[in-house]
N, CA, C and O atoms as a GROMACS GRO file, in nm:
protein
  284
    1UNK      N    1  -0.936   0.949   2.593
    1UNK     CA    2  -0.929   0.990   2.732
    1UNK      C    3  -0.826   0.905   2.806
    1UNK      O    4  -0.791   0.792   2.771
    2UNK      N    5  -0.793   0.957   2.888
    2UNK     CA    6  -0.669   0.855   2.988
    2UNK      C    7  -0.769   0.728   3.034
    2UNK      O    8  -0.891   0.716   3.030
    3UNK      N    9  -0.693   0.667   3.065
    3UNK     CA   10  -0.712   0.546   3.123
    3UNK      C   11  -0.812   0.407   3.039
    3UNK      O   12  -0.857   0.297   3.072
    4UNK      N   13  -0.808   0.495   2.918
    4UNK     CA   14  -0.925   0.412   2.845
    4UNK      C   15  -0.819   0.309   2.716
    4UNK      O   16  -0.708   0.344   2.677
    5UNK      N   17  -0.879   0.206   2.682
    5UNK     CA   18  -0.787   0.134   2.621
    5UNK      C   19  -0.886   0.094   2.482
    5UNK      O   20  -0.991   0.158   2.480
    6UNK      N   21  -0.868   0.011   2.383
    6UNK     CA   22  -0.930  -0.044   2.278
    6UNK      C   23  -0.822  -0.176   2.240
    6UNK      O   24  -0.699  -0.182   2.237
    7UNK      N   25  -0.898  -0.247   2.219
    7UNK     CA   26  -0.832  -0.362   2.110
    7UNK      C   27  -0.865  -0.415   1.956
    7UNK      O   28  -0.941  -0.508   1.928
    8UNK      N   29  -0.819  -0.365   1.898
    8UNK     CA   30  -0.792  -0.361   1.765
    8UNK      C   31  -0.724  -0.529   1.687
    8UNK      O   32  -0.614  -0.582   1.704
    9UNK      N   33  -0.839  -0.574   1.603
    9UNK     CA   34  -0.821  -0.663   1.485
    9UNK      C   35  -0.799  -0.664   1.383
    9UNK      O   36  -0.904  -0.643   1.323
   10UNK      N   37  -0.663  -0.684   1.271
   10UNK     CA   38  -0.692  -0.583   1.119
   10UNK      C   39  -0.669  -0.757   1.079
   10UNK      O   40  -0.607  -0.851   1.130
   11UNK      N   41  -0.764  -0.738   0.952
   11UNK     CA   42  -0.806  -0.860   0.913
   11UNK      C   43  -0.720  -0.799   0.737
   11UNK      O   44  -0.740  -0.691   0.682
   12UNK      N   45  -0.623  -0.916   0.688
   12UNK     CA   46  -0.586  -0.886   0.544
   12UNK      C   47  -0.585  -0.993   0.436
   12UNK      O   48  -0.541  -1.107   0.446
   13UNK      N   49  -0.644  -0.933   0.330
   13UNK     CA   50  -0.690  -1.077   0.212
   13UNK      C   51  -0.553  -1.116   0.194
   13UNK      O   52  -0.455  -1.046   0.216
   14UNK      N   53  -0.554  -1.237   0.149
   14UNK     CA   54  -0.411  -1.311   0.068
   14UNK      C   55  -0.454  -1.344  -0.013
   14UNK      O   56  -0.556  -1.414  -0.010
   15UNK      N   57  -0.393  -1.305  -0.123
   15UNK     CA   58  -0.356  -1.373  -0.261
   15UNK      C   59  -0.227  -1.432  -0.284
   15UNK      O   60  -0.129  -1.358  -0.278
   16UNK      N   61  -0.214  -1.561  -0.310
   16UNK     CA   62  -0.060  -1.636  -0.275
   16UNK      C   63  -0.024  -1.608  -0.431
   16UNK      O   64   0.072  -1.538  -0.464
   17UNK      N   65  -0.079  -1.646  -0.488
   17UNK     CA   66  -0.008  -1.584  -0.649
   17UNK      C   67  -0.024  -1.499  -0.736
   17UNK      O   68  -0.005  -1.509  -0.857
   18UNK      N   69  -0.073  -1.376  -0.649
   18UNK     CA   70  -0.093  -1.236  -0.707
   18UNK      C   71   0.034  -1.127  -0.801
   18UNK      O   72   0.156  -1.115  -0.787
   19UNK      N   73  -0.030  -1.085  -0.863
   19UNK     CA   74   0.037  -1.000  -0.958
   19UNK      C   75   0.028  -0.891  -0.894
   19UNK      O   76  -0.081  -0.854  -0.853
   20UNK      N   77   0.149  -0.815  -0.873
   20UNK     CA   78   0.127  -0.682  -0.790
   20UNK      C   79   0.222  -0.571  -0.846
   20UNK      O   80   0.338  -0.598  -0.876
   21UNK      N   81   0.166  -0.436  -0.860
   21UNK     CA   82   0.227  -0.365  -0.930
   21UNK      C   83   0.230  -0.236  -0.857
   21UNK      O   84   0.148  -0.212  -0.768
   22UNK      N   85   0.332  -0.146  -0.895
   22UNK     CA   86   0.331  -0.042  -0.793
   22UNK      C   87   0.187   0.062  -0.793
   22UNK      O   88   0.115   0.056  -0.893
   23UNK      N   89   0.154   0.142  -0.696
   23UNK     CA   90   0.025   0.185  -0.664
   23UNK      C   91   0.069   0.309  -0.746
   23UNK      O   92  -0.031   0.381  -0.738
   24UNK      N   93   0.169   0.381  -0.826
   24UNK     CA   94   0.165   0.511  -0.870
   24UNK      C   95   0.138   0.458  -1.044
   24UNK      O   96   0.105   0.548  -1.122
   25UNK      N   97   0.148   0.354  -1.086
   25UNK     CA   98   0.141   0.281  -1.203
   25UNK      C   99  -0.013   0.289  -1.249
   25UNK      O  100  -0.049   0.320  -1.363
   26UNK      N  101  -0.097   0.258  -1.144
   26UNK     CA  102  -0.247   0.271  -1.172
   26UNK      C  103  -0.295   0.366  -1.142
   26UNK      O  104  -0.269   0.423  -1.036
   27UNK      N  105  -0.426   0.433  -1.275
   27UNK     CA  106  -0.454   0.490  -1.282
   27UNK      C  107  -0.584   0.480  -1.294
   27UNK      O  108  -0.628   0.412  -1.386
   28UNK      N  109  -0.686   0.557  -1.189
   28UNK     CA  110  -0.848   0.550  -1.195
   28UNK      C  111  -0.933   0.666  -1.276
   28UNK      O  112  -0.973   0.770  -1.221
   29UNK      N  113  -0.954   0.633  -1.413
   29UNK     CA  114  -1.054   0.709  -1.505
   29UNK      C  115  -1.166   0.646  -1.522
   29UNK      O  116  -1.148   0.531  -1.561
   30UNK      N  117  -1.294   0.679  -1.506
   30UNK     CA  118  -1.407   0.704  -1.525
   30UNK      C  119  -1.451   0.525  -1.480
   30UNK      O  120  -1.499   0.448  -1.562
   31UNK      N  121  -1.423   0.489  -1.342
   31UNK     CA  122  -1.480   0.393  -1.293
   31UNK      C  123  -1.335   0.278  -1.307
   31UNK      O  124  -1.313   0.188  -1.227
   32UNK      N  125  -1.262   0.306  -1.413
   32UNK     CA  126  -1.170   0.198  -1.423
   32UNK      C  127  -1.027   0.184  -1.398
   32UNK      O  128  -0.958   0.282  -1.425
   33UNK      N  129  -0.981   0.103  -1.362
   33UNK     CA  130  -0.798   0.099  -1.351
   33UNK      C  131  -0.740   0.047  -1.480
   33UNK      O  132  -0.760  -0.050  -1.553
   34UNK      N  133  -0.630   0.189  -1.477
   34UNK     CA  134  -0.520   0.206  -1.628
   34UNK      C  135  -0.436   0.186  -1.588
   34UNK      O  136  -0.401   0.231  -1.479
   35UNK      N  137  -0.338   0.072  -1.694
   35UNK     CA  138  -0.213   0.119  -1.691
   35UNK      C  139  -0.164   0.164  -1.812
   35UNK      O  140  -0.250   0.197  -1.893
   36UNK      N  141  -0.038   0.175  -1.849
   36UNK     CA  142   0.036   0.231  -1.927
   36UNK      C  143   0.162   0.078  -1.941
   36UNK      O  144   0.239   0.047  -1.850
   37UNK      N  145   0.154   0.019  -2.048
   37UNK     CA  146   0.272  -0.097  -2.048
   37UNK      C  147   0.356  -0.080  -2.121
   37UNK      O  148   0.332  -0.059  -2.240
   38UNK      N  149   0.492  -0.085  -2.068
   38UNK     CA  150   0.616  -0.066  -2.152
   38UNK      C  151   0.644  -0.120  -2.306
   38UNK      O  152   0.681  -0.237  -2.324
   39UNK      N  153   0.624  -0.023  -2.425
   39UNK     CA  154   0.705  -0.131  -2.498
   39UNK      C  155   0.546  -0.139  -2.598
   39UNK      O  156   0.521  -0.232  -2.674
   40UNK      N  157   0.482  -0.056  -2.583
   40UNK     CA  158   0.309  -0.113  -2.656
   40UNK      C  159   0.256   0.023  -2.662
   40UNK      O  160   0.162   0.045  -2.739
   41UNK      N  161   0.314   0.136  -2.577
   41UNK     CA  162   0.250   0.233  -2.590
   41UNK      C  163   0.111   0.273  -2.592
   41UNK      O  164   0.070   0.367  -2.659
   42UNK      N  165   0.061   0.222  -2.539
   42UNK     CA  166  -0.089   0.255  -2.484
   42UNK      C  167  -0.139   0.209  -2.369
   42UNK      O  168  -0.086   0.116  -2.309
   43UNK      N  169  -0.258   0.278  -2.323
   43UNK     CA  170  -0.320   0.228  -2.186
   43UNK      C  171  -0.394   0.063  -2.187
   43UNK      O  172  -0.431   0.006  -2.289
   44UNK      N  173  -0.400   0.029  -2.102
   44UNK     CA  174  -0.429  -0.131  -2.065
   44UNK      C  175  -0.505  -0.128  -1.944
   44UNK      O  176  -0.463  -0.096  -1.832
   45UNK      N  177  -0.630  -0.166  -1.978
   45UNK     CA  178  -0.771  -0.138  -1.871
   45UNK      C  179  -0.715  -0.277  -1.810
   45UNK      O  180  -0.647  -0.342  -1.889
   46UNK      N  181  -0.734  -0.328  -1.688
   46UNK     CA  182  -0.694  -0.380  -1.629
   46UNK      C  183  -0.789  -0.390  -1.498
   46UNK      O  184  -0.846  -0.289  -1.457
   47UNK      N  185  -0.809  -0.544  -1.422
   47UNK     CA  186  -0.891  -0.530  -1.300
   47UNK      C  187  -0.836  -0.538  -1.200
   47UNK      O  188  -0.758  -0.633  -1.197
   48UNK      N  189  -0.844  -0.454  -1.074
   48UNK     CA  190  -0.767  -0.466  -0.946
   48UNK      C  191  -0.828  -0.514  -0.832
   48UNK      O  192  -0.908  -0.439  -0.777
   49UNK      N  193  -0.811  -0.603  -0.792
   49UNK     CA  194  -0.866  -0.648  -0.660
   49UNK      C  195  -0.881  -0.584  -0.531
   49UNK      O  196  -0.973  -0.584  -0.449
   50UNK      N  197  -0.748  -0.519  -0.533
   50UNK     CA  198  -0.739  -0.442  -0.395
   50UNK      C  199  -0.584  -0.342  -0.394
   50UNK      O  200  -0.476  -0.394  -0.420
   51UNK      N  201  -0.596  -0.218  -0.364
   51UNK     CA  202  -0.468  -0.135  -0.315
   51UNK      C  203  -0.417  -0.092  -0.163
   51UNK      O  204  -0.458  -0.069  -0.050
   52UNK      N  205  -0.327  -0.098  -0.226
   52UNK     CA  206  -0.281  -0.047  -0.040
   52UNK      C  207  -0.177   0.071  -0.048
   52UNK      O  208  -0.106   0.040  -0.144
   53UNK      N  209  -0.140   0.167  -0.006
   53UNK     CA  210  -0.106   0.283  -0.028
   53UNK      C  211   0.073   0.277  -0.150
   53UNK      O  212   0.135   0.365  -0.209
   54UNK      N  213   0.095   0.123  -0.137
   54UNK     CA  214   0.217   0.168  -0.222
   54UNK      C  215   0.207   0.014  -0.377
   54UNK      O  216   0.251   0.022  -0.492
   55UNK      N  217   0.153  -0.071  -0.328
   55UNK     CA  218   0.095  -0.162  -0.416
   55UNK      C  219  -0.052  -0.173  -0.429
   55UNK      O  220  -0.127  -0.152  -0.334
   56UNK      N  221  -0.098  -0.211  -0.571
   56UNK     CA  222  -0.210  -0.273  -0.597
   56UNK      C  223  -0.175  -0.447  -0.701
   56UNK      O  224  -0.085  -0.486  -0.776
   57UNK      N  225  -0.306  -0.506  -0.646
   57UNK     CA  226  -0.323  -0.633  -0.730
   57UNK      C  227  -0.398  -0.628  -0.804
   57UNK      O  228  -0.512  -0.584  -0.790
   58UNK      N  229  -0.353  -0.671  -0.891
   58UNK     CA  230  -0.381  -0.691  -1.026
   58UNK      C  231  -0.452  -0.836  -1.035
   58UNK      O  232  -0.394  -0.937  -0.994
   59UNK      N  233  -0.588  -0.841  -1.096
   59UNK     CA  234  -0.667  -0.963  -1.116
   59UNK      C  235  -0.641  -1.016  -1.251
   59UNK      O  236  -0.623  -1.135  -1.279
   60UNK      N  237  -0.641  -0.897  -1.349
   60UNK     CA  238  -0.654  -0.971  -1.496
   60UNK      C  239  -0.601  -0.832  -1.566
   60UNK      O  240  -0.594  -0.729  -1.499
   61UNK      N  241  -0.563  -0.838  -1.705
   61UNK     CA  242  -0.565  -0.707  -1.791
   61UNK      C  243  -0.380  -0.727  -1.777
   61UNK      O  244  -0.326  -0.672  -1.872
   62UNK      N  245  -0.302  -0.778  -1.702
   62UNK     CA  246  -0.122  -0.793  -1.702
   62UNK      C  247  -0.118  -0.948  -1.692
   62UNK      O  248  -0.200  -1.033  -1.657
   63UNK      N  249   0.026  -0.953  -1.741
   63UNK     CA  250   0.039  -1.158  -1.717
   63UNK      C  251   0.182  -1.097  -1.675
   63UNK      O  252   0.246  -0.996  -1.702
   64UNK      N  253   0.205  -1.250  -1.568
   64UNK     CA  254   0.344  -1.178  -1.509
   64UNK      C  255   0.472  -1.198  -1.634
   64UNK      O  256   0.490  -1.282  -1.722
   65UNK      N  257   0.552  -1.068  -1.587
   65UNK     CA  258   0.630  -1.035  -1.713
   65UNK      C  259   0.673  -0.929  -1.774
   65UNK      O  260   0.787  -0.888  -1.798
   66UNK      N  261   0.505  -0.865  -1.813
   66UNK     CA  262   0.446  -0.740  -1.842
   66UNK      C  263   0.545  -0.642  -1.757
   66UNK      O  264   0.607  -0.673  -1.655
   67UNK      N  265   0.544  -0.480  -1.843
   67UNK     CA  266   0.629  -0.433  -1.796
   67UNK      C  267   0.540  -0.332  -1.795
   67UNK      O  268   0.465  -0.336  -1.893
   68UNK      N  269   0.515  -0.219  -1.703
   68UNK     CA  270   0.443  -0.095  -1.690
   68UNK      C  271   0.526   0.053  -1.639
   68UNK      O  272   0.636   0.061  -1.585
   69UNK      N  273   0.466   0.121  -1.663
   69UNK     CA  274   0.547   0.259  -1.648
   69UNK      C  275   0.485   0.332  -1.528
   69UNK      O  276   0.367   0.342  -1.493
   70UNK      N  277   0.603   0.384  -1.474
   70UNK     CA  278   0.514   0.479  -1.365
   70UNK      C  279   0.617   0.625  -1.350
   70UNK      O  280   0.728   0.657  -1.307
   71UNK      N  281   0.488   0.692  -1.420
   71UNK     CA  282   0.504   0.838  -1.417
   71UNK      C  283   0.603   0.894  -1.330
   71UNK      O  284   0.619   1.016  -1.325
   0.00000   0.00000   0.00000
């Protein structure tokens, strides 16, 4: 409505030495995050901490280096 206002707080985790990989790379089947790693040819279950519409972090399942494919 006019004259009405709100103030808004967005609160965001940091991870200072996070592994981050693009968000079209992971893939969610049956509860879990996939990737696909270059060079090994197969999927790599992997844990993600958190996504955001164009990256996700990666907890464990990649070491930095790792190379992944995105469709």
């Amino acid at each position: 409505r006019p004259g009405l206002s709100v103030r808004v707080e967005v609160l965001r985790a940091a991870w200072p030495q996070a592994l981050v990989v693009p968000r079209h790379a992971v893939h969610f089947e049956k509860e879990q995050a996939v990737v696909v790693r270059k060079g090994l040819g197969g999927r790599t279950v992997v844990r993600v901490a958190g996504c955001t519409l164009v990256e996700c972090v990666v907890e464990s399942g990649l070491k930095e280096g790792d190379h992944v494919l995105i469709p």
